[in-house]
C-alpha positions as CSV (number, residue, x, y, z in Angstrom):
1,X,0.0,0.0,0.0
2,X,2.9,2.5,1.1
3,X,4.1,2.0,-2.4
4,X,0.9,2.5,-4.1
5,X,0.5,5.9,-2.1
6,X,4.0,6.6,-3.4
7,X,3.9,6.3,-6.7
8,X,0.1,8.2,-6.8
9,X,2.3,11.1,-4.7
10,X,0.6,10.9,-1.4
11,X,3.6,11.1,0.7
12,X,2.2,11.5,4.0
13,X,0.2,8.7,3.7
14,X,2.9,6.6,2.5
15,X,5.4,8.1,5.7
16,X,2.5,6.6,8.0
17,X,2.1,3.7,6.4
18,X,5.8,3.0,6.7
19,X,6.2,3.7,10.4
20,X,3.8,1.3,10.9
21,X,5.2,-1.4,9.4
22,X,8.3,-0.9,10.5
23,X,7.3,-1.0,14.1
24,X,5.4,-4.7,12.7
25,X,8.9,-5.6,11.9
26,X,10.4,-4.9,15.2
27,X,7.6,-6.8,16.3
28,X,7.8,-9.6,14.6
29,X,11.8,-9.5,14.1
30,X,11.6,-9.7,10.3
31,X,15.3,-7.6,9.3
32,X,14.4,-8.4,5.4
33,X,11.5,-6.4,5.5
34,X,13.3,-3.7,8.2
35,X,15.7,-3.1,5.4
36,X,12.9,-2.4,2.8
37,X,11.2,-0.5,4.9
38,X,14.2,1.4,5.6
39,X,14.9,2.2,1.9
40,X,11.6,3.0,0.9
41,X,11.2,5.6,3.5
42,X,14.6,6.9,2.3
43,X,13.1,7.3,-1.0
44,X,10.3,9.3,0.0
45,X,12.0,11.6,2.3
46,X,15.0,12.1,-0.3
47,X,11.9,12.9,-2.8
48,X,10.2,15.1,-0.7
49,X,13.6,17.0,-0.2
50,X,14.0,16.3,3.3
51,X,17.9,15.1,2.5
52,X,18.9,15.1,6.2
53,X,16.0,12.3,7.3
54,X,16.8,10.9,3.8
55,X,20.6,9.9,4.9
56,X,19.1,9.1,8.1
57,X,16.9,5.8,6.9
58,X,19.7,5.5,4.2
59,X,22.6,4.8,6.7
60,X,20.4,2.9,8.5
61,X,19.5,0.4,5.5
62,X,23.4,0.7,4.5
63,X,24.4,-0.2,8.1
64,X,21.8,-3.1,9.1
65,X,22.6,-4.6,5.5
C-alpha cells in the first residue's frame, strides 16, 4: 500500500504507512522487510527534499545490511 500511495504522490500517507510497518517488523523480528522498509522511506523523504531524514533511513539500510 505504502508504495501504491508513493507512486500516486501521497507522501504523507505513504510516511505513515511506513512507520507502521516498520514497528510490525520490530515486532515480529523480520530484518528483510526492516531493510525495505528502511529504503523506501529513504526514497520518499530524499523525494520530498528532506535530504537530512533521507541519509538518516539510508545509513540505516546501509548499516543493518
Amino acid at each position: 500500500m505504502a508504495e501504491a500511495c508513493k507512486r500516486l504522490g501521497y507522501f504523507s500517507q505513504a510516511l505513515i504507512l511506513l512507520k507502521r510497518a516498520l514497528q510490525f517488523a520490530w515486532y515480529i523480528k523480520d530484518t528483510s522487510k526492516e531493510f525495505q522498509i528502511y529504503d523506501l522511506l529513504g526514497i520518499i523523504y530524499y523525494t520530498q527534499g528532506e535530504i537530512e531524514k533521507a541519509n538518516y533511513y539510508h545509513e540505516r539500510y546501509i548499516f543493518f545490511y
